[in-house]
N, CA and C atoms as a LAMMPS dump frame, in Angstrom:
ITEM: TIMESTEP
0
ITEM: NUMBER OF ATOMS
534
ITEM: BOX BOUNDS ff ff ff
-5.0000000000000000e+02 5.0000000000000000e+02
-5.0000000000000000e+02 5.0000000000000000e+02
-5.0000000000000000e+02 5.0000000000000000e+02
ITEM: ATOMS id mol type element x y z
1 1 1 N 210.137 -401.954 378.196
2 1 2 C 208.818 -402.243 377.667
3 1 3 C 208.443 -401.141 376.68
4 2 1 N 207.543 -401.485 375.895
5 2 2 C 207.503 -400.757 374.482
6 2 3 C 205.86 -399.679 374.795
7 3 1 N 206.12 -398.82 373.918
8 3 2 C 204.401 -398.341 374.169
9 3 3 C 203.431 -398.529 373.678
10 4 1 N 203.634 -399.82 373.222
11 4 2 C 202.408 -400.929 372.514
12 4 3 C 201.863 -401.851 373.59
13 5 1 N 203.007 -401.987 374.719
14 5 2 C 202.598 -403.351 375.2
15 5 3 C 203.648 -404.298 375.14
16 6 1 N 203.737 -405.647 375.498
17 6 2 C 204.767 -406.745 375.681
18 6 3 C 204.106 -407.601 374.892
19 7 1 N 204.865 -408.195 374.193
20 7 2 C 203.982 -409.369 373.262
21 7 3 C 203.024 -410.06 373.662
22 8 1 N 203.161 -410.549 375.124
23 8 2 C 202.049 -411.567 375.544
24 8 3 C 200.748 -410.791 375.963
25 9 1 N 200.741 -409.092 375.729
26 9 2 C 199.476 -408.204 376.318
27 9 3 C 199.252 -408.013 374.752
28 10 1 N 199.57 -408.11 373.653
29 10 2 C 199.418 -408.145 372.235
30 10 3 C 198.515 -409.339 372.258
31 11 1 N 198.677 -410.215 372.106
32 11 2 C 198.558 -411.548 371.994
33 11 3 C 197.193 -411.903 373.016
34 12 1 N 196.807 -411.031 374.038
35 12 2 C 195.764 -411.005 374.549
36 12 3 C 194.844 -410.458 374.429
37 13 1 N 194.969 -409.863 373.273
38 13 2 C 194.261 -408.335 372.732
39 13 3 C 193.632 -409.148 371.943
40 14 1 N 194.793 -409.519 370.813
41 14 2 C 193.832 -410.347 369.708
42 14 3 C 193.007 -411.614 370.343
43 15 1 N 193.006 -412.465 371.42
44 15 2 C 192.324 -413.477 371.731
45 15 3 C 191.173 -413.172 372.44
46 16 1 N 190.959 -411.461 372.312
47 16 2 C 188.969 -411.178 373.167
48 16 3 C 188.491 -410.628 372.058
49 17 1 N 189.022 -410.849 371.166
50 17 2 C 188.494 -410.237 369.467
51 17 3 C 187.48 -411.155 369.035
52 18 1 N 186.464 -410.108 368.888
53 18 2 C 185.337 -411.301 368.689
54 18 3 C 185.397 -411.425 366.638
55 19 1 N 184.746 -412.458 366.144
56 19 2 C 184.758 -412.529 364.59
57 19 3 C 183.52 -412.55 364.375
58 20 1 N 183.038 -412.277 363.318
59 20 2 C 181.425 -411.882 362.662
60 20 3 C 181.778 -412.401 361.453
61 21 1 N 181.334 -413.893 361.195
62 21 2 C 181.629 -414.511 360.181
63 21 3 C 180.075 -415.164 359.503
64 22 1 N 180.207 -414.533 358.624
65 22 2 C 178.83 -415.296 357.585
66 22 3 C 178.473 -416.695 357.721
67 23 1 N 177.301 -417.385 358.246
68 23 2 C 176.776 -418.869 358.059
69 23 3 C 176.493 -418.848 356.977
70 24 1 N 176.897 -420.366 356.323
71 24 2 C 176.329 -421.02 354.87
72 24 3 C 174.675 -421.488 355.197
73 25 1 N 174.3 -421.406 356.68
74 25 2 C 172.987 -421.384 356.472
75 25 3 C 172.06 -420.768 355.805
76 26 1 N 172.253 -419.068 355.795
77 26 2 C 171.616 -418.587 355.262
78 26 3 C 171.821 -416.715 355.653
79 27 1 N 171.702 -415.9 354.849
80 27 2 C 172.157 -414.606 354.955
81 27 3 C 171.482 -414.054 356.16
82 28 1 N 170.374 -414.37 356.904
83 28 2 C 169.899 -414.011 358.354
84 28 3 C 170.841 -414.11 359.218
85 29 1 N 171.572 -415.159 359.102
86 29 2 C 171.928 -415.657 360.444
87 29 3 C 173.498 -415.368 360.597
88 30 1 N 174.455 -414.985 361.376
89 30 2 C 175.478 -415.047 361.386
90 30 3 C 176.223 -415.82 362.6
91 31 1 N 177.247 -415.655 362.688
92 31 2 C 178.157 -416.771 363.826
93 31 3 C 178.762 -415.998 364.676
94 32 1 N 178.623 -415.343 365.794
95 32 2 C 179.62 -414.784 366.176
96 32 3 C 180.406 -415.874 367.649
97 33 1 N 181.868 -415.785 367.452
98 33 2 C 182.813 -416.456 367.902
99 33 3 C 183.748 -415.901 368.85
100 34 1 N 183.749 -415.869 369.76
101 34 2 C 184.523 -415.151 370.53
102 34 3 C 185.995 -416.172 370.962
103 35 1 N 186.982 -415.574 370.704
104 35 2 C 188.003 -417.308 370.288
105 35 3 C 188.523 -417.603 371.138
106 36 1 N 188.726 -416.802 372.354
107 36 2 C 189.387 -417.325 373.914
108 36 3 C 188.034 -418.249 374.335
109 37 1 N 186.924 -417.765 374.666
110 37 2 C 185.989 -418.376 374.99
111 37 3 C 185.461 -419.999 374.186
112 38 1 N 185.179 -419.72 373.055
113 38 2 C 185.453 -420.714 372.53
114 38 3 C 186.918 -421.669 372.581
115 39 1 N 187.725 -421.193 372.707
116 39 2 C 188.985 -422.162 373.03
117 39 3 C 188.954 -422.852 374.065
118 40 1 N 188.581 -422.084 375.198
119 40 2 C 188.87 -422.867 376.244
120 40 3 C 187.571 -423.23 376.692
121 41 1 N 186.622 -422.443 376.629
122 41 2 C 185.177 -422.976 377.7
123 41 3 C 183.782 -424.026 376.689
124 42 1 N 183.95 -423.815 375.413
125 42 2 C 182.841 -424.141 374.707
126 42 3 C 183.327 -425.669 374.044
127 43 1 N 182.106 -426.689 374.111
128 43 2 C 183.141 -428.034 373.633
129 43 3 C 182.227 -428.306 372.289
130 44 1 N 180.738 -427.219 371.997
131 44 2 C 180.292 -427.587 370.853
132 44 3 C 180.611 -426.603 369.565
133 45 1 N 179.828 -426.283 368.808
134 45 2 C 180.281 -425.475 367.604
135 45 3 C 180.1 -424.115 368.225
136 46 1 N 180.144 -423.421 367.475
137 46 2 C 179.94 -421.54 368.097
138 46 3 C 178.895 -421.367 367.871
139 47 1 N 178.859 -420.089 368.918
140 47 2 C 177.01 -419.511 369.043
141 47 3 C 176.579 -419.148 368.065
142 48 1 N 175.194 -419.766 367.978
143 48 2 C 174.598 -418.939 366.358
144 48 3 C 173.824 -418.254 367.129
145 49 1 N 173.58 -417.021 365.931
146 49 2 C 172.617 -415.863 366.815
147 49 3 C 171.633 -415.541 365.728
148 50 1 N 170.726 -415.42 365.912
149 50 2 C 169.17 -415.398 365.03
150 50 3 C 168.992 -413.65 364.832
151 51 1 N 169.387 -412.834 363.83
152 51 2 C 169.115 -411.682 364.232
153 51 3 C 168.12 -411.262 363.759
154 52 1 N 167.604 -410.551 364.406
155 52 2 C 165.833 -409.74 364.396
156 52 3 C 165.164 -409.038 363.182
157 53 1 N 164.713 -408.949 362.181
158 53 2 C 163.853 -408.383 361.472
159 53 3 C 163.457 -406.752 362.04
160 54 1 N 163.71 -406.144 361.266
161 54 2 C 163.173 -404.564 361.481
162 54 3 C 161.119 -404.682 361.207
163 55 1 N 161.071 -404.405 362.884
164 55 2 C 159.227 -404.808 362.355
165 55 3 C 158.605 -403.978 361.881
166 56 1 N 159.039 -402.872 361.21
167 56 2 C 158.358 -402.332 360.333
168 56 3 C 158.71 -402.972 358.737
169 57 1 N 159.334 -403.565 358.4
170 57 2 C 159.431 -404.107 357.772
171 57 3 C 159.45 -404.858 356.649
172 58 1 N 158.068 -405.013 355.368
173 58 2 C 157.469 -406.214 355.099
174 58 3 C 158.192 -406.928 355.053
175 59 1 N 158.194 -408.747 355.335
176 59 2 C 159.122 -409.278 354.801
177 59 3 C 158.865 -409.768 353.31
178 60 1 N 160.01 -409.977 352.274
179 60 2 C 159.824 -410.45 351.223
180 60 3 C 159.699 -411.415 350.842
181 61 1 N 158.434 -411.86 350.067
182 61 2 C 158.716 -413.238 349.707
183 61 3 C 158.063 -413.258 348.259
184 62 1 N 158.133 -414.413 347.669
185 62 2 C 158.122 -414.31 346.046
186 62 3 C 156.674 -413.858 345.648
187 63 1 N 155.314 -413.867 346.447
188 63 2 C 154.058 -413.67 346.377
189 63 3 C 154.343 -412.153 346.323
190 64 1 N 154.996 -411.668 347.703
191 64 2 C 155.139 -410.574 347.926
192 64 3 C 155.275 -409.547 346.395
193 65 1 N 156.494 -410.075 345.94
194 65 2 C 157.084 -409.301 344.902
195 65 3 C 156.119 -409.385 343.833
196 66 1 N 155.8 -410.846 343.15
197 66 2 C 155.601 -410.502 342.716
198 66 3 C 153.676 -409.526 342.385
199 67 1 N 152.936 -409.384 343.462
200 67 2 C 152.056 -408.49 344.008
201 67 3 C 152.294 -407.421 343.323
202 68 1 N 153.621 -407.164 344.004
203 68 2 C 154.09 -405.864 343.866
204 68 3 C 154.013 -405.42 342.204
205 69 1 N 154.977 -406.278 341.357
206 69 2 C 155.291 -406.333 339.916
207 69 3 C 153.814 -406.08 338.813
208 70 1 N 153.199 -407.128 339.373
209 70 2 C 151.59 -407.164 338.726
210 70 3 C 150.805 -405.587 339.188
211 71 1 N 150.534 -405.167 340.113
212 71 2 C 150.355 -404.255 340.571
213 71 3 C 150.697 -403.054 340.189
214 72 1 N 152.045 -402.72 339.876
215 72 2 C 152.994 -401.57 338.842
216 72 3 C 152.396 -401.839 337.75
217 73 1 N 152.307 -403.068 336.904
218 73 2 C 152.742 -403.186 335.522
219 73 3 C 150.895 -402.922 335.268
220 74 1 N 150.112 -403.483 335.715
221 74 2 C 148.444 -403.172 335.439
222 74 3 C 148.411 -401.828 335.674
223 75 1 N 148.638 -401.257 336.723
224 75 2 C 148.26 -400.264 337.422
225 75 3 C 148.556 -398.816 336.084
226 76 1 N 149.763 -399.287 335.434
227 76 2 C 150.105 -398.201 334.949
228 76 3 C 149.769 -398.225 333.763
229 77 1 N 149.399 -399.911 332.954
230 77 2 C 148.814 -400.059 331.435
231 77 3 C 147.462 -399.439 331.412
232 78 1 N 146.522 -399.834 332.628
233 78 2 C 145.28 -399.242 332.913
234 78 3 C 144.98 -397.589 332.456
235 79 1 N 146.007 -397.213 333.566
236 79 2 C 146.147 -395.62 333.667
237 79 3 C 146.275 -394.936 332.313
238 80 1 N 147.314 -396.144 331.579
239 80 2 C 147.739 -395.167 329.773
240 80 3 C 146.496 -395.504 329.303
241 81 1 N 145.71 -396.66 329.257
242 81 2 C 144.663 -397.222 328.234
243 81 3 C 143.408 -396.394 328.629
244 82 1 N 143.504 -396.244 329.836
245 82 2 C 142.288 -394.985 330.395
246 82 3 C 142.056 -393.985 329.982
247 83 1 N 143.29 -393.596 329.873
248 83 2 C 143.641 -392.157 329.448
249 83 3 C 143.57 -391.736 328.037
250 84 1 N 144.051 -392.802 327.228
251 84 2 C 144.029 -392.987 325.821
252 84 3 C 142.353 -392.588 324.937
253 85 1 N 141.447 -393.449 326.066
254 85 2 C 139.74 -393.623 325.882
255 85 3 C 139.774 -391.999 325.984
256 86 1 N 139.694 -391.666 327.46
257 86 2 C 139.267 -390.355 327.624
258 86 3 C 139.614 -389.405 326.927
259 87 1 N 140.853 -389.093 326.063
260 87 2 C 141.338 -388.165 325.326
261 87 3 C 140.649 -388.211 324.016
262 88 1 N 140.256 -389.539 323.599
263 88 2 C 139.716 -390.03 322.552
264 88 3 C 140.604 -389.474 321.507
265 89 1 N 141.848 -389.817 321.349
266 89 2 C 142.864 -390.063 320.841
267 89 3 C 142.189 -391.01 319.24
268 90 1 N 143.145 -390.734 317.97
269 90 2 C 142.637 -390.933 317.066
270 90 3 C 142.484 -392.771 316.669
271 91 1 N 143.155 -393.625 317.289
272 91 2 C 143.402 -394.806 316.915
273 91 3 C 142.119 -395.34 318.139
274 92 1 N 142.059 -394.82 319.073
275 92 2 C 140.582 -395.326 319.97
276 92 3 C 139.899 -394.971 319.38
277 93 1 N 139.507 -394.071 318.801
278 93 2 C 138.186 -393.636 318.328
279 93 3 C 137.729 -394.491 316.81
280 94 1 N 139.161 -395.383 316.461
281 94 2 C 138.794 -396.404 315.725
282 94 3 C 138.038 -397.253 316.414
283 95 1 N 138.384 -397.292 317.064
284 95 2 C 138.694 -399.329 317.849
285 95 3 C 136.926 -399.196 318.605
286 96 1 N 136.793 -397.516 319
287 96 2 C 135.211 -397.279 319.878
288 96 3 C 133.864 -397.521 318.667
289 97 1 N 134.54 -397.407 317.046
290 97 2 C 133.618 -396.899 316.025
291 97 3 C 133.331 -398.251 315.334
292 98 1 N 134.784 -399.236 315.609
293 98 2 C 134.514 -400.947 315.542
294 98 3 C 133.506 -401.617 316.258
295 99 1 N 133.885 -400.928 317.434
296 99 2 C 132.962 -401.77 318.716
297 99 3 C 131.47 -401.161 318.756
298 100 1 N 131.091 -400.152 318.163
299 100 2 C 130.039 -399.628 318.01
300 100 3 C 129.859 -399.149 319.273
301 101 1 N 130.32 -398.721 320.2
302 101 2 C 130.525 -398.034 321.298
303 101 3 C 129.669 -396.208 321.009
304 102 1 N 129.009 -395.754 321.773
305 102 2 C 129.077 -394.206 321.898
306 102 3 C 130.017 -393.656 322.617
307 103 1 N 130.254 -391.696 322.32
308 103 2 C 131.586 -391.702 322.904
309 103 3 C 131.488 -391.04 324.105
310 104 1 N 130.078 -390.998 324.719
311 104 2 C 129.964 -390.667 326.213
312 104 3 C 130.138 -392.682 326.975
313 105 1 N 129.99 -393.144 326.128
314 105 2 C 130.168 -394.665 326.709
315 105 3 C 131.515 -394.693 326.964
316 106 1 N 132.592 -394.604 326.039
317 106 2 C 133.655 -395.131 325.283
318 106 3 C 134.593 -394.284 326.672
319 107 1 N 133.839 -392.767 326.884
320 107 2 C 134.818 -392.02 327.833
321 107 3 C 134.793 -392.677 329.518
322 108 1 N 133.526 -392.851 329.661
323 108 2 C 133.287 -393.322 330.631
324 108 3 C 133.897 -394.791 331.043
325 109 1 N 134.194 -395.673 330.359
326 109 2 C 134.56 -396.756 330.336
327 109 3 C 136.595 -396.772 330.412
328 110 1 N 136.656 -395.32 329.845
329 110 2 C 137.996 -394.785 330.444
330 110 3 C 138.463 -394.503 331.813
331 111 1 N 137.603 -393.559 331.632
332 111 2 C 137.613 -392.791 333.691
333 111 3 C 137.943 -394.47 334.445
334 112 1 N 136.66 -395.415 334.046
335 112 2 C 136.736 -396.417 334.946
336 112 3 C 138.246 -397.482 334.72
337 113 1 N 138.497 -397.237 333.735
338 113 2 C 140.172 -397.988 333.716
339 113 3 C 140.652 -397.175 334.317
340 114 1 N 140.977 -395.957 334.217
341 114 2 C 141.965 -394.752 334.974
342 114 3 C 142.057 -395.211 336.269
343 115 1 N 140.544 -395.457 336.779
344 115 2 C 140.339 -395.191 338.343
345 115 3 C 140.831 -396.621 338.427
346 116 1 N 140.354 -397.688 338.034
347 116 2 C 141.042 -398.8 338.457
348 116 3 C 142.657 -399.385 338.532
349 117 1 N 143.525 -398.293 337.459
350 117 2 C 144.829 -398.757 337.272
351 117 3 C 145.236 -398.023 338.524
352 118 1 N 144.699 -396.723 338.886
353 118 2 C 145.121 -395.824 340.453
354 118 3 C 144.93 -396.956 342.022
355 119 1 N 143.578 -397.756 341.285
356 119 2 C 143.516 -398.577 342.482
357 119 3 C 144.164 -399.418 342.827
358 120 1 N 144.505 -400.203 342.072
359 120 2 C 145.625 -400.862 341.61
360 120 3 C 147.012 -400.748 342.626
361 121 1 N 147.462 -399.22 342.417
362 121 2 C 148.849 -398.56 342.313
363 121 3 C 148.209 -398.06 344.188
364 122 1 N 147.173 -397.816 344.756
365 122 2 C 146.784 -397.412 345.517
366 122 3 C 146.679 -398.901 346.518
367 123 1 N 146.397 -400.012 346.625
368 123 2 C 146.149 -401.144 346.316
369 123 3 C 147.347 -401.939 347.194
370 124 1 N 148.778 -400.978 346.945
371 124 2 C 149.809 -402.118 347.25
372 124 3 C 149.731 -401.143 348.654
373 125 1 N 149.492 -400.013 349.294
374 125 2 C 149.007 -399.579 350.729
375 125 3 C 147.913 -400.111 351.412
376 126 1 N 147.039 -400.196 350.465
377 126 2 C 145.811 -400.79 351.261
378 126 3 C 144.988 -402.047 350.152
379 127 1 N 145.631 -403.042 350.532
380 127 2 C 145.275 -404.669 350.129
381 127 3 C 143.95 -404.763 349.66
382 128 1 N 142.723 -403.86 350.545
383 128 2 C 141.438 -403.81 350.486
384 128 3 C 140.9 -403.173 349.051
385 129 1 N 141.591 -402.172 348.951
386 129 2 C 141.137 -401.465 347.564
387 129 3 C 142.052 -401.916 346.477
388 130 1 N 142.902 -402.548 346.543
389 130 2 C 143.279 -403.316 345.404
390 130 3 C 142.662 -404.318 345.28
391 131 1 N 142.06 -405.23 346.298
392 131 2 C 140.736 -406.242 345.877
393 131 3 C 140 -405.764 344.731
394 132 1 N 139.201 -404.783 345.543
395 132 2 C 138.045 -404.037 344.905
396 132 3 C 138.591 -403.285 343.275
397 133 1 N 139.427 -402.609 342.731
398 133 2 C 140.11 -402.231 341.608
399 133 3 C 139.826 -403.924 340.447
400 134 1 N 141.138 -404.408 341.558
401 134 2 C 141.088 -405.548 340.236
402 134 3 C 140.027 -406.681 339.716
403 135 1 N 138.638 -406.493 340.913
404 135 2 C 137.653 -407.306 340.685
405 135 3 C 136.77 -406.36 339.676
406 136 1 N 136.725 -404.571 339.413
407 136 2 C 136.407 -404.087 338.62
408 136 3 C 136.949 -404.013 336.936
409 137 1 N 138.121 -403.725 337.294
410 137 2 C 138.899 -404.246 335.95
411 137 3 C 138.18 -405.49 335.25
412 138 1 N 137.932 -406.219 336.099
413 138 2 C 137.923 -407.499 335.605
414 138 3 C 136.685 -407.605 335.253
415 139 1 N 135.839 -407.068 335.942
416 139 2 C 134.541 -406.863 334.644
417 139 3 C 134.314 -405.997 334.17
418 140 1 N 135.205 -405.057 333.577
419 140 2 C 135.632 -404.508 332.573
420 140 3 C 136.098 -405.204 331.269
421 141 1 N 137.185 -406.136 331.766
422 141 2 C 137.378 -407.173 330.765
423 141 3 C 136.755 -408.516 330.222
424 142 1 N 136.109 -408.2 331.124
425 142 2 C 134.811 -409.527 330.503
426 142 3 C 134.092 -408.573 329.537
427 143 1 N 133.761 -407.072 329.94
428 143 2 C 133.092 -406.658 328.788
429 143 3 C 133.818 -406.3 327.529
430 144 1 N 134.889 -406.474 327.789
431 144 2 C 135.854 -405.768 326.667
432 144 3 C 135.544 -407.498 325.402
433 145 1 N 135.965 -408.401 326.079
434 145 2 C 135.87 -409.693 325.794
435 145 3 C 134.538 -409.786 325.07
436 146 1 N 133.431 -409.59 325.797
437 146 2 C 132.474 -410.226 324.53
438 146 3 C 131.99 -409.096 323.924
439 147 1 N 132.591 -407.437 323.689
440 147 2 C 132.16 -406.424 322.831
441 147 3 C 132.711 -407.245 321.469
442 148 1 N 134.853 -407.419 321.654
443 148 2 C 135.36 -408.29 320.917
444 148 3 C 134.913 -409.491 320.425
445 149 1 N 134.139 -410.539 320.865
446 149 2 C 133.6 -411.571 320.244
447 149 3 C 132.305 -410.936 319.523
448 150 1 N 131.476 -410.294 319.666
449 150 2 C 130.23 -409.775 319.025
450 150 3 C 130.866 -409.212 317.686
451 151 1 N 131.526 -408.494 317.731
452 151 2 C 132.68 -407.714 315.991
453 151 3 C 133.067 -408.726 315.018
454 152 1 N 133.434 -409.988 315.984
455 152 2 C 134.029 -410.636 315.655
456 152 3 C 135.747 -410.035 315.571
457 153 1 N 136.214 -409.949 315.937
458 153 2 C 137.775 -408.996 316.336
459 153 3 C 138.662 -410.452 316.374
460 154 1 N 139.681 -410.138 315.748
461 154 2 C 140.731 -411.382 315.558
462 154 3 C 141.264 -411.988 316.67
463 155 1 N 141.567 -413.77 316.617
464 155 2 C 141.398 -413.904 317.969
465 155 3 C 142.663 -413.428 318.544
466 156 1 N 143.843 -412.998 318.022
467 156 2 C 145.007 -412.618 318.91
468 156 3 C 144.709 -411.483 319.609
469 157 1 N 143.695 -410.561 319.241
470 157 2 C 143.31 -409.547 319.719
471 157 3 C 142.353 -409.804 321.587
472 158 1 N 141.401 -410.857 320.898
473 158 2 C 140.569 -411.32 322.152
474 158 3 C 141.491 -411.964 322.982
475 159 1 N 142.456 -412.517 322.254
476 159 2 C 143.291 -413.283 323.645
477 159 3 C 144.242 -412.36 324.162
478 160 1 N 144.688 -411.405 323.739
479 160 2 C 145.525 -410.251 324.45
480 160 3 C 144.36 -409.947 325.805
481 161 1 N 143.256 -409.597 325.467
482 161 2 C 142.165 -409.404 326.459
483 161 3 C 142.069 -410.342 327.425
484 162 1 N 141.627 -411.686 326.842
485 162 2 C 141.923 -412.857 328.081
486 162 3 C 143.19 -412.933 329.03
487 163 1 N 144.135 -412.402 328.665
488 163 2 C 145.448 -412.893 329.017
489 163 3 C 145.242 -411.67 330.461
490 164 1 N 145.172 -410.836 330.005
491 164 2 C 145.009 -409.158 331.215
492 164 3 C 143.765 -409.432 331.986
493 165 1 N 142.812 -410.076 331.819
494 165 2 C 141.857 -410.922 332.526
495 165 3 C 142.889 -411.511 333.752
496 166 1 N 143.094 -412.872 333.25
497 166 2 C 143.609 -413.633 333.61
498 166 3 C 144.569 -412.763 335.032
499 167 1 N 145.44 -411.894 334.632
500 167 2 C 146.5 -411.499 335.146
501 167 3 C 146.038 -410.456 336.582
502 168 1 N 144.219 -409.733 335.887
503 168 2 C 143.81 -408.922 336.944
504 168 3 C 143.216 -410.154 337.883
505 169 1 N 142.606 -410.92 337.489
506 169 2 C 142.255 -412.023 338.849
507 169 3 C 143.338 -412.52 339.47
508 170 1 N 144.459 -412.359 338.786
509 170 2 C 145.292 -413.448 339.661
510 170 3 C 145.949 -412.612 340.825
511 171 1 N 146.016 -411.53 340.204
512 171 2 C 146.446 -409.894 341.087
513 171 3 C 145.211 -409.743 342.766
514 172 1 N 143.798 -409.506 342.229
515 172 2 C 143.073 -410.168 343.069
516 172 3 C 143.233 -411.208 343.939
517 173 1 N 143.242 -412.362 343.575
518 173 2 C 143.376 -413.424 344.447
519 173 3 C 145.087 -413.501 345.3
520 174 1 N 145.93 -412.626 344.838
521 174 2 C 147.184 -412.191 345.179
522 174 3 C 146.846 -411.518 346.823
523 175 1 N 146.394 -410.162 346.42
524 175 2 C 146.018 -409.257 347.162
525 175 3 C 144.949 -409.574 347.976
526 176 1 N 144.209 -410.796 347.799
527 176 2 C 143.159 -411.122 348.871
528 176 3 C 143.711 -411.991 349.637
529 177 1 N 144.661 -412.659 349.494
530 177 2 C 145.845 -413.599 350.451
531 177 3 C 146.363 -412.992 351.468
532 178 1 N 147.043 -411.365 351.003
533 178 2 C 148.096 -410.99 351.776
534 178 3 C 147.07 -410.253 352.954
């Protein structure tokens, strides 16, 4: 006898070998098969086994993400466009002198984008203050909207505005779901 074993103690080795084979159901779930057992004792398909979610977790789903995406991408246009006001940077201080804006207005109306793109970005921890952020934004952009219609400001310009409207409510009504 060899110091492996005799073929038929080989041959018994491999038949308590269990297999971990991927279901075409779906990447959760896998099959595990145990092939003596299944050979001889089981007369239906092999055990499926449901495996568990880490509950800390979130799970993902397409709302989820994209929450997430809207959330980054405002959070951080806010923060530059905030910042832009407050520095009073030379191309705002056009756009404040169009709108007939003052520039204790013009700064202030910064801070409040700043603080809202943070809320935003603050927002994807706590659901509650990203409500509150993007329902401010958003009348922010209603005022941005009819400063722009009063100038009369070109409409690709006002609809860039509508469109970031649009995108902070929908962020809102996102974040008031989850």
């Amino acid at each position: 006898m060899s110091a492996t074993g005799s073929p038929s103690q080989n041959n018994r080795r491999r038949a308590f070998r269990s297999a971990i084979v991927p279901d075409p159901a779906g990447p959760l779930r896998t099959r595990l098969r145990h092939r003596r057992i299944h050979r001889r004792h089981c007369r239906g398909p092999p055990l499926v086994i449901r495996l568990a979610r880490h509950p800390t977790r979130p799970r993902r789903t397409p709302v989820n993400t994209t929450t997430i995406a809207l959330s980054l991408i405002l959070g951080l246009l806010f923060i530059a466009t905030g910042g832009i006001k407050v520095l009073n940077l030379a191309q705002a201080s056009n756009v404040r002198d169009r709108l007939g804006l003052s520039p204790s207005l013009w700064r202030v109306i910064g801070v409040l984008e700043a603080a809202g793109g943070v809320g935003l970005l603050v927002g994807l921890a706590v659901p509650v203050l990203g409500v509150a952020a993007a329902l401010g934004l958003a009348l922010l952009m209603i005022g941005a909207i009819i400063s722009r219609l009063k100038v009369r400001d070109p409409a690709t310009t006002v609809a860039l505005d509508v469109v970031f409207l649009v995108l902070v409510f929908t962020l809102a009504a996102l974040q008031a779901s989850a």
